[in-house]
One Martini backbone bead per residue (centre of mass of N, CA, C, O) as a GRO file, in nm:
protein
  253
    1UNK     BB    1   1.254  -2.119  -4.308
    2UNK     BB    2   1.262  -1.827  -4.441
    3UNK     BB    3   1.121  -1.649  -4.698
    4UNK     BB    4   1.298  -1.495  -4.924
    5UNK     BB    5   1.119  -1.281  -5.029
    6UNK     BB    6   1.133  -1.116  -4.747
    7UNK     BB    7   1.364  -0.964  -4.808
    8UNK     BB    8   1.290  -0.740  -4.953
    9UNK     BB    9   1.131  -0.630  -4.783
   10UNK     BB   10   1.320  -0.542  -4.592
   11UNK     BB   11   1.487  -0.352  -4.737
   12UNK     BB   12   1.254  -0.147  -4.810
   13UNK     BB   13   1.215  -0.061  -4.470
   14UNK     BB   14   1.469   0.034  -4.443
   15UNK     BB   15   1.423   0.254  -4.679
   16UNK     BB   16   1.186   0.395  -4.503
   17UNK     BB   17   1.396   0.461  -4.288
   18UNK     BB   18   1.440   0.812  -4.200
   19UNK     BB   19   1.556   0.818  -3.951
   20UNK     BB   20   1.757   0.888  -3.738
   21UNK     BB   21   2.011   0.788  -3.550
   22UNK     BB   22   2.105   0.703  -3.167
   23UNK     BB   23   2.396   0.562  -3.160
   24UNK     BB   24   2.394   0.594  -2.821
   25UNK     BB   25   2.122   0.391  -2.738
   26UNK     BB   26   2.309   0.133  -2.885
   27UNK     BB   27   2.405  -0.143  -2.874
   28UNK     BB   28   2.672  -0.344  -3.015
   29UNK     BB   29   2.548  -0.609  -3.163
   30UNK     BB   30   2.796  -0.810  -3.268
   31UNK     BB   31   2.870  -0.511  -3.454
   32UNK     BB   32   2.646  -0.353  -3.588
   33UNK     BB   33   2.641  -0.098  -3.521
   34UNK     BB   34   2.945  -0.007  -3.596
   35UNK     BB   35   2.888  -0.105  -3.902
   36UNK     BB   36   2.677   0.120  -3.969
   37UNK     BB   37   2.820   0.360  -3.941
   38UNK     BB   38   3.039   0.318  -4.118
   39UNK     BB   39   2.817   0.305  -4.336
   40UNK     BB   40   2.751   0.601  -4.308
   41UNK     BB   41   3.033   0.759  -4.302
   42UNK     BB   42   3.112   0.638  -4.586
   43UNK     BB   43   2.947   0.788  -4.747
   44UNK     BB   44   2.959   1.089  -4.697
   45UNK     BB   45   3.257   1.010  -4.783
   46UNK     BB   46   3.248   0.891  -5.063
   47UNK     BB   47   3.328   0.590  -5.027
   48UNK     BB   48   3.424   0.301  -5.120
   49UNK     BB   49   3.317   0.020  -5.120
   50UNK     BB   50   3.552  -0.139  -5.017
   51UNK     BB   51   3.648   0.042  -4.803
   52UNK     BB   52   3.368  -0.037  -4.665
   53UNK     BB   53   3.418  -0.331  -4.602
   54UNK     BB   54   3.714  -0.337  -4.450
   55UNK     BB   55   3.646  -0.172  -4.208
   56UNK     BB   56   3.455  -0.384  -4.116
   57UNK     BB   57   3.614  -0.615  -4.085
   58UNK     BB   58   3.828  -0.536  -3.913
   59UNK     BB   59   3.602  -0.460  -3.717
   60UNK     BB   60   3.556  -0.783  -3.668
   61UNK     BB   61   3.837  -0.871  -3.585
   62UNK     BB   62   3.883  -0.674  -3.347
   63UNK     BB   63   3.631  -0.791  -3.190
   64UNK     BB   64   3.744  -1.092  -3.147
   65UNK     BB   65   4.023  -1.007  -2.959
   66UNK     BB   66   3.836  -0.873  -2.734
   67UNK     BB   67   3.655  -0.669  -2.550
   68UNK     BB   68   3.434  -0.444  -2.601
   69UNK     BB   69   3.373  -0.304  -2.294
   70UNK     BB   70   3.664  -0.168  -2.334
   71UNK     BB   71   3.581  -0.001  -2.625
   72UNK     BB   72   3.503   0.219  -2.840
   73UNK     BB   73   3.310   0.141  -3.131
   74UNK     BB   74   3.298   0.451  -3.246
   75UNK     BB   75   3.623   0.466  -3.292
   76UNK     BB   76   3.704   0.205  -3.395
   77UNK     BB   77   3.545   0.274  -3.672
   78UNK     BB   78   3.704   0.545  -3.746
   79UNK     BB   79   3.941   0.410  -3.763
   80UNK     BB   80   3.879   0.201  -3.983
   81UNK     BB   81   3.831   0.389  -4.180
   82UNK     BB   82   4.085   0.497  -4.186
   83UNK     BB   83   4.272   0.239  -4.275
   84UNK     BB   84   4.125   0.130  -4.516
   85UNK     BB   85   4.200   0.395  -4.692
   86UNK     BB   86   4.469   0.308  -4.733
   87UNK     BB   87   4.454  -0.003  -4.800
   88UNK     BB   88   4.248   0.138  -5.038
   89UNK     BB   89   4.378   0.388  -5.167
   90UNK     BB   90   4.121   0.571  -5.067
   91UNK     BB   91   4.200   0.875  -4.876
   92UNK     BB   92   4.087   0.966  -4.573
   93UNK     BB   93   4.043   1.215  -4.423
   94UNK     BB   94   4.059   1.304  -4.149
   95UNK     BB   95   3.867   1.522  -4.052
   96UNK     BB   96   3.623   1.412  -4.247
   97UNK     BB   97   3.596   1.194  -4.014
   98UNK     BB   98   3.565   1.350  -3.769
   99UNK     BB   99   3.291   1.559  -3.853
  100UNK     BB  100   3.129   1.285  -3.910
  101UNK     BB  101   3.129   1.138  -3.681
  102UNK     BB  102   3.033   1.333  -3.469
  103UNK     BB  103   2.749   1.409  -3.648
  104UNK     BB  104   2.617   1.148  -3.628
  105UNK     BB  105   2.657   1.131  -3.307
  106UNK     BB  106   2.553   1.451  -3.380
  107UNK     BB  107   2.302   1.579  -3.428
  108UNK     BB  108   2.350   1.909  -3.569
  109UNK     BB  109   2.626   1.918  -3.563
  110UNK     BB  110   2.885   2.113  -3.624
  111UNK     BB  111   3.179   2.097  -3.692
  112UNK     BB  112   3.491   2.128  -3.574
  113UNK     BB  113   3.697   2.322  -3.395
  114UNK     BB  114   4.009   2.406  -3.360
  115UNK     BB  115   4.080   2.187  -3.065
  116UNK     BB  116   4.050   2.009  -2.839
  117UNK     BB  117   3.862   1.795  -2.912
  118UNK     BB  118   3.974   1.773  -3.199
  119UNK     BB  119   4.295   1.682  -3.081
  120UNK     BB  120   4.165   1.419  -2.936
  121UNK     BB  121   4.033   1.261  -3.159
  122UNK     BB  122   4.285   1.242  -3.356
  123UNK     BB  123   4.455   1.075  -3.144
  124UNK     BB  124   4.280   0.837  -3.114
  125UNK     BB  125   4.250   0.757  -3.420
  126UNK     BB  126   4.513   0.717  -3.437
  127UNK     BB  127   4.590   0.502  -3.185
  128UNK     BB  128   4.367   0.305  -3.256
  129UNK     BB  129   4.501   0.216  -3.524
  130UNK     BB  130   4.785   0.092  -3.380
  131UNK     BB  131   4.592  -0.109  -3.205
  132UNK     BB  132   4.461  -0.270  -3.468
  133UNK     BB  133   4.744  -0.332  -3.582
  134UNK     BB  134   4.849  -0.511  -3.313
  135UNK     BB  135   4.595  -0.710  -3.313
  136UNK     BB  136   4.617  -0.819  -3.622
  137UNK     BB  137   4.928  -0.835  -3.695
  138UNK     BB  138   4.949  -0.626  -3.935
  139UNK     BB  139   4.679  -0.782  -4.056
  140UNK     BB  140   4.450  -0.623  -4.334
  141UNK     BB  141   4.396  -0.756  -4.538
  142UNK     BB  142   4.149  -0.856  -4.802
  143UNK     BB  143   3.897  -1.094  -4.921
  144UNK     BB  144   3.655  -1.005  -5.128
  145UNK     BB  145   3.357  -1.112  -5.288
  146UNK     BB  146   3.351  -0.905  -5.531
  147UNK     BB  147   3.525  -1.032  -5.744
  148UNK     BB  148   3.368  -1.306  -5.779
  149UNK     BB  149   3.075  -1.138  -5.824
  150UNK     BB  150   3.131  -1.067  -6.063
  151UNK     BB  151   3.262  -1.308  -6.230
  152UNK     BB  152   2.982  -1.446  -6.233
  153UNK     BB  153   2.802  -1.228  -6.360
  154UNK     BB  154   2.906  -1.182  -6.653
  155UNK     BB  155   2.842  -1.481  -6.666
  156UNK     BB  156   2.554  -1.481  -6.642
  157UNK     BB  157   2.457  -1.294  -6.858
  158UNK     BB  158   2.486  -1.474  -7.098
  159UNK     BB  159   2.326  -1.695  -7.011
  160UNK     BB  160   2.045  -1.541  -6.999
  161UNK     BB  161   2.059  -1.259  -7.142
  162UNK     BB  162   2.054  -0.968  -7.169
  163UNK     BB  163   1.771  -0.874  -7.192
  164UNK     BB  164   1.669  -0.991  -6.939
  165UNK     BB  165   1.945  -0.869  -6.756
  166UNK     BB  166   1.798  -0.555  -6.785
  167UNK     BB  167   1.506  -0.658  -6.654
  168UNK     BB  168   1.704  -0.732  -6.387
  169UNK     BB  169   1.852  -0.650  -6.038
  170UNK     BB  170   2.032  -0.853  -5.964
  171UNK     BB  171   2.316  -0.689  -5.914
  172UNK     BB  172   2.211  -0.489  -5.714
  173UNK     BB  173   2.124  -0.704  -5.516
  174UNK     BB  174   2.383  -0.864  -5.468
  175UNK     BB  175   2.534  -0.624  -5.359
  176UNK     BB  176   2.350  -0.571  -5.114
  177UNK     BB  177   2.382  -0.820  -4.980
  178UNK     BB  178   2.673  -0.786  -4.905
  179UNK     BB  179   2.662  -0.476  -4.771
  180UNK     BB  180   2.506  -0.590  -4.538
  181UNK     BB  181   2.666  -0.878  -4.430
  182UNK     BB  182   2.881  -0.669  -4.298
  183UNK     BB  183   2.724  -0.615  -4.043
  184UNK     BB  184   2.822  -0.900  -3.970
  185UNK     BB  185   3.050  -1.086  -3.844
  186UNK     BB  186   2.995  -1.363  -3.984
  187UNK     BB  187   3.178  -1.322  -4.251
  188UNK     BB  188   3.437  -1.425  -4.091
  189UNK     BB  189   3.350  -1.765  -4.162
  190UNK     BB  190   3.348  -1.744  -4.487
  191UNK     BB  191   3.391  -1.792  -4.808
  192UNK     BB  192   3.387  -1.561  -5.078
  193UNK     BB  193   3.292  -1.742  -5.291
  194UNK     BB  194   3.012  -1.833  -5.090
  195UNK     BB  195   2.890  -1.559  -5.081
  196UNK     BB  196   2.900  -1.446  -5.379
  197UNK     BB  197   2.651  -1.672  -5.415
  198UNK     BB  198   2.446  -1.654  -5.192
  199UNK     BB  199   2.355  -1.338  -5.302
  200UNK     BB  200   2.273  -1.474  -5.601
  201UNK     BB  201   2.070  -1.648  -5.479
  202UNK     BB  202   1.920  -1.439  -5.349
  203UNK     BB  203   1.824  -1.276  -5.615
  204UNK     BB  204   1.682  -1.516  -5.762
  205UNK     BB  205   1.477  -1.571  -5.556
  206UNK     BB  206   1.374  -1.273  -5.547
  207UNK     BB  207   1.292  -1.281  -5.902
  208UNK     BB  208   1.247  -1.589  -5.985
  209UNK     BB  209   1.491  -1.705  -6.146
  210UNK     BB  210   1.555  -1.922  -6.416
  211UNK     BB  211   1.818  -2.108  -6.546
  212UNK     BB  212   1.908  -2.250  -6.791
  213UNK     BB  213   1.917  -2.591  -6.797
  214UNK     BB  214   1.789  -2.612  -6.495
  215UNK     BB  215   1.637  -2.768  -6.292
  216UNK     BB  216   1.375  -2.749  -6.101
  217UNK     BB  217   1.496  -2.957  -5.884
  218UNK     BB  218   1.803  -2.815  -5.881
  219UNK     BB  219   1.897  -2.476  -5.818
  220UNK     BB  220   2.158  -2.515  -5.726
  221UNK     BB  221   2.333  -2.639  -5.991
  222UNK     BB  222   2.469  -2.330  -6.088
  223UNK     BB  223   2.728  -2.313  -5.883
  224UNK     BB  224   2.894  -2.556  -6.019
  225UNK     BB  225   3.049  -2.345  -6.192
  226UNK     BB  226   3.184  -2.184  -5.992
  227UNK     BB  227   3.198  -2.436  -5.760
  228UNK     BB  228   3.264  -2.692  -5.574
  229UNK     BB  229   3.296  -2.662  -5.234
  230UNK     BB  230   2.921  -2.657  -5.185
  231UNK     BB  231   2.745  -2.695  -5.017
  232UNK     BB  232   2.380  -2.689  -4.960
  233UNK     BB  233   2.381  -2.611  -4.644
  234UNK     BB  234   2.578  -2.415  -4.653
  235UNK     BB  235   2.446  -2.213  -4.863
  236UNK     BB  236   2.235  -2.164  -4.709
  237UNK     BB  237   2.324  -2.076  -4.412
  238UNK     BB  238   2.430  -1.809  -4.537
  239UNK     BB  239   2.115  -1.702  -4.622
  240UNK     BB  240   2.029  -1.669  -4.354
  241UNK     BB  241   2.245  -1.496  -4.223
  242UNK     BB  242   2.177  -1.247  -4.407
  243UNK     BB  243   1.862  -1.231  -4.317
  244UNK     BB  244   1.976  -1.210  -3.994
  245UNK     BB  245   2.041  -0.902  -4.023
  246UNK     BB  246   1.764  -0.751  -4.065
  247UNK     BB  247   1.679  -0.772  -3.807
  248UNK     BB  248   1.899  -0.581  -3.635
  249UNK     BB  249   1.746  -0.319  -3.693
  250UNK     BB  250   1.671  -0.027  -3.572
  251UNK     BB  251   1.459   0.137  -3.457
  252UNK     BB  252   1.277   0.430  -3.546
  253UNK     BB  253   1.089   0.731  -3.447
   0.00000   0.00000   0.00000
């Protein structure tokens, strides 16, 4: 097992690689690729949390059913990018969906000018839409753990005690490891509501708190006021899936 404190580490080396990806360089790596693309180009886009985790789903679940080396995995990207904002009511300009996308793809090329390129684009990323909705059998809504986050997170807030609560960003780290997680396939394998356990238990042990009345023995036994149905083994599994998530960052130049 690896020592969870290190998962912050790991955290701000991604943040300290600032140089751009090439993402034509790229293996597909079990749909990391493509949901890292989905989320640098859903910031850029100013996209909700909510719509680029759907986006990452939708596109996890549609290559679990296909074969990945028959489809562009960056075009079902930007289509899942598209769906997604209709699905939480979030709307991506299909446009704005094109010219980042294609950016992102080429560092430092212009917007696309409206022609042949710009509407083979435009249609295939409506066709890949309309693939994705029949091989998901137009099943695209999503359960997601932000909910149950928020939930458990107000709950732990009283809990602690606001002084100590605003003096650690418990919030902010269970958070990021949340949308970090969604780069992993594994992430439709497990309950929303023990991913969203996992997650904030893997801040509070990264910046070692102790919450009131549990035994140091005990150290799980805080999440079983929030779920009944958690064993310790699956809750560590579910935090190990997380930590190996941050392996699969690619080197930048």
């Amino acid at each position: 097992m690896k020592d969870v404190i290190d998962v912050m580490e790991l955290q701000r080396e991604k943040n300290r690689k600032l140089s751009p990806i090439d993402y034509k360089q790229l293996e597909f790596d079990g749909g990391f690729t493509p949901a890292r693309f989905i989320f640098e180009c859903g910031i850029k886009l100013n996209g909700q949390p909510l719509t680029l985790a759907t986006a990452a789903v939708v596109m996890h679940r549609f290559f679990r059913e296909v074969d990945p080396s028959n489809y562009d995995c960056f075009l079902i990207a930007a289509s899942s990018l598209y769906l997604a904002g209709k699905v939480k009511d979030d709307p991506l300009k299909i446009r704005d969906i094109i010219n980042v996308a294609h950016n992102t793809l080429h560092r430092g090329s212009s917007p696309l000018e409206i022609g042949d390129e710009y509407w083979n684009m435009r249609d295939a990323i409506v066709q890949a839409e309309l693939l994705i909705m029949r091989v998901l059998k137009f099943e695209v809504g999503t359960t997601h753990p932000h909910k149950y986050m928020l939930h458990y997170l107000k709950s732990m807030e009283g809990w602690l005690g606001k002084e100590q609560w605003e003096t650690l960003p418990i919030a902010k780290a269970a958070a990021a490891f949340l949308q970090d997680f969604h780069h992993d396939t594994s992430i439709l394998d497990y309950n929303p509501r023990h991913i969203a356990i996992a997650c904030i238990s893997l801040a509070l042990q990264c910046y070692g708190v102790q919450l009131p009345l549990i035994e140091d023995t005990d150290d799980e036994a805080w999440y079983g006021v929030f779920v009944k149905d958690l064993p310790k083994d699956k809750h560590w599994e579910i935090m190990e899936k997380i930590m190996e998530t941050y392996n699969k960052e690619p080197e930048t130049a």
